[in-house]
N, C-alpha and C positions, 0 to 999 in steps of 0.2 A: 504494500500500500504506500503511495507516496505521501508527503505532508499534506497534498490539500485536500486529503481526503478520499479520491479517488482508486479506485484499484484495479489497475491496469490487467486485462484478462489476454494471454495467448491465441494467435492468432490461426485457426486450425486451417491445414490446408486441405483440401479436396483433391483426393488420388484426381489424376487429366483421363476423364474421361472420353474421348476423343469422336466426334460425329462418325468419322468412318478411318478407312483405315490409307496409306500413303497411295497416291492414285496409282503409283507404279506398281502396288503389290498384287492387283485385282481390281476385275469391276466395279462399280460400284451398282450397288443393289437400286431400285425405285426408291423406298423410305432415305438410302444415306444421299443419293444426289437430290432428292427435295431439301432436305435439312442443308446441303451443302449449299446450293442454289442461293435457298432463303439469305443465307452471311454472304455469299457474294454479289448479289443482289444488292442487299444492303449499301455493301461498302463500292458499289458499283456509279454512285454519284459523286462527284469530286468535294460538295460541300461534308454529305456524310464521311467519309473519307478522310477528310480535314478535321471535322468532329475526334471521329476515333481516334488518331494519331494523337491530338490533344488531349483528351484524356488518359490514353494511353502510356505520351509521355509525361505527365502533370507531377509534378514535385509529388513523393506520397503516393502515389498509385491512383489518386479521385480527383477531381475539379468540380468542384461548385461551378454550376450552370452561371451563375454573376460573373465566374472568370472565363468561362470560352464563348460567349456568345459576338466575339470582333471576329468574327467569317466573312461579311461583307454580305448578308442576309439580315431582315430585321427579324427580331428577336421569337414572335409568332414562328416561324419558318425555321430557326433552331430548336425550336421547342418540338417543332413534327420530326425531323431531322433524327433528334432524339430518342425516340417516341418508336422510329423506325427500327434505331441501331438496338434498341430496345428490347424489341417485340423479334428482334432478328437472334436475340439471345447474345448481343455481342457487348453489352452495356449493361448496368445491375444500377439499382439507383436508391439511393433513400433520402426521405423529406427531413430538414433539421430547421425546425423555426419557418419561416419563408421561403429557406432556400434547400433545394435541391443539388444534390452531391452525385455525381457519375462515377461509376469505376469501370475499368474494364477487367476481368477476371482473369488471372492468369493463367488459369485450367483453360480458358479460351482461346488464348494465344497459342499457349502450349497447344493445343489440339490442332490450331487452322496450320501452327509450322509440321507438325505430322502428318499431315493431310498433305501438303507440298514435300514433303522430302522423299528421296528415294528409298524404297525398301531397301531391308539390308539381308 
């Protein structure tokens, strides 16, 4: 427990559970290229894109929605942006006060670089 009272709880990680498997190793079935699709899809628009990278690389692993919304879209339009990378499984989000916090999951990343890498 630190002095201010707070006590800091370990941060459990989630085995990478991976959409499908490296494209070179096999097929991919109907259910893994929809799920695939869907994340490339997603990151398939240069704003959303720009989104993720941002969060992605954001000091801390999250960003508050107050600090990546300079895309060069108004603020409505990062909010669907969002909303998309979201619903695409590629962004995790929680409410704090007003403001809203992004992460991107690193079981997520890890999965989309196994999906691109050569089987071994």
């Amino acid at each position: 427990m630190s002095n201010s009272g707070v006590t800091e709880l370990p941060v459990l990680q989630e085995p990478v559970a991976p959409c499908c498997p490296p494209l070179t190793e096999r097929p991919l079935t109907a259910e893994e290229a929809e799920r695939t699709a869907k994340m490339f899809k997603a990151l398939g628009d240069p704003v959303r894109l720009r989104l993720f990278s941002l969060v992605a690389s954001y000091e801390g692993g999250e960003a508050c929605v107050c600090d990546i919304s300079d895309v060069g879209v108004s603020q409505p339009t990062v909010s669907h942006h969002l909303k998309k990378l979201k619903d695409a499984g590629l962004l995790s989000s929680e409410r704090r006060g007003t403001w809203v916090y992004y992460r991107v999951e690193p079981s997520v990343l890890a999965a989309m670089g196994q999906l691109l890498t050569a089987a071994r």
